[in-house]
MIMI-159132 format. One record per residue (C-alpha): residue in one letter; x, y, z. Coordinates in steps of 0.25 Angstrom, whole numbers, padded with zeros to 4 digits, always signed. Layout:
REM residues N
AXYZ;...
***
This chain:
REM residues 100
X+0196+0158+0419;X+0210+0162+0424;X+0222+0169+0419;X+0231+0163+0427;X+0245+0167+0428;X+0253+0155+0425;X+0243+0146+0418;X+0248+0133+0418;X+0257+0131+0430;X+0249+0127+0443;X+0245+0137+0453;X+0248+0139+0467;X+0236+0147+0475;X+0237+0153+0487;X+0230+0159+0498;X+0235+0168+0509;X+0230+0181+0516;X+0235+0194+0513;X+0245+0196+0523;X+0253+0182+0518;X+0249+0184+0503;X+0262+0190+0499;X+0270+0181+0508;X+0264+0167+0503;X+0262+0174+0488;X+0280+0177+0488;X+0282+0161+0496;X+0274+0154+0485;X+0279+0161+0473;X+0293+0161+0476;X+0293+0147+0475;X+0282+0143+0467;X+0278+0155+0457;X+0287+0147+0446;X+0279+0135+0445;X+0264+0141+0452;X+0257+0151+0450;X+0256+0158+0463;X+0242+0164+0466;X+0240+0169+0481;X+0225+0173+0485;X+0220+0179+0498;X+0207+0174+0497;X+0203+0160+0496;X+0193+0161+0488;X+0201+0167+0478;X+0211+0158+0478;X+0199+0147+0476;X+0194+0155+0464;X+0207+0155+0458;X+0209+0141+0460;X+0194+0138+0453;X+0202+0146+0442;X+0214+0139+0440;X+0204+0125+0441;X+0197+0129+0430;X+0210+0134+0423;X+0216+0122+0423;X+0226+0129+0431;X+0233+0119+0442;X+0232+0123+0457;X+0247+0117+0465;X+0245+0122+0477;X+0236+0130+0485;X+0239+0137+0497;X+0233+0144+0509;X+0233+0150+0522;X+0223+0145+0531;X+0218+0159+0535;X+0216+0169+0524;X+0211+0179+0531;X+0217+0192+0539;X+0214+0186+0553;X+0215+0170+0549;X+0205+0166+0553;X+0198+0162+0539;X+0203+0148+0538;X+0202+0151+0523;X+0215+0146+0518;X+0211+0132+0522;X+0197+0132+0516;X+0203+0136+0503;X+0212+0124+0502;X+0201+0116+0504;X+0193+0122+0492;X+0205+0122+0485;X+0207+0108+0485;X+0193+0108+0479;X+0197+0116+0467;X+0210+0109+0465;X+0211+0097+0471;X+0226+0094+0466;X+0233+0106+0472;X+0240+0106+0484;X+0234+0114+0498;X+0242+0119+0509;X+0239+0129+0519;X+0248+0142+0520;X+0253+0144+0535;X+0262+0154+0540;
***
């Protein structure tokens, strides 16, 4: 299925809207990029695709992160229904919700 970057080392899947996507994208990976690999999405369901992906990979899932409202006006609620599916997909990784 995937060609994953880091194959092998757990991912961290995040998903944010636009106007935050390099500013989550640059906190993340300057902590975590070492021992993650760090993929940001600003869509839900593309972050859920790529999670399916990994599943069926093998590829671990650590973390999955979103802000509650994906959308330019926030007021999807999007964020939150995606850590819900995503628990779905890969029950053992951790979910938080991104806030400002």
């Amino acid at each position: 299925m995937g060609d994953h970057r880091f194959a092998g080392i757990p991912a961290i899947l995040l998903a944010t809207s636009e106007r935050q996507r390099a500013a989550v994208e640059e906190a993340f990976s300057s902590r975590y990029a070492h021992d993650y690999d760090i993929q940001v999405f600003t869509s839900a369901d593309r972050l859920l695709e790529a999670a399916r992906e990994l599943t069926i990979d093998q590829h671990g899932i650590a973390l999955v992160a979103a802000e509650p409202d994906l959308d330019a006006d926030g007021t999807d609620g999007a964020g939150l229904a995606v850590l819900d599916d995503a628990h779905t997909i890969a029950p053992t990784a951790r979910r938080i919700a991104l806030l400002g």
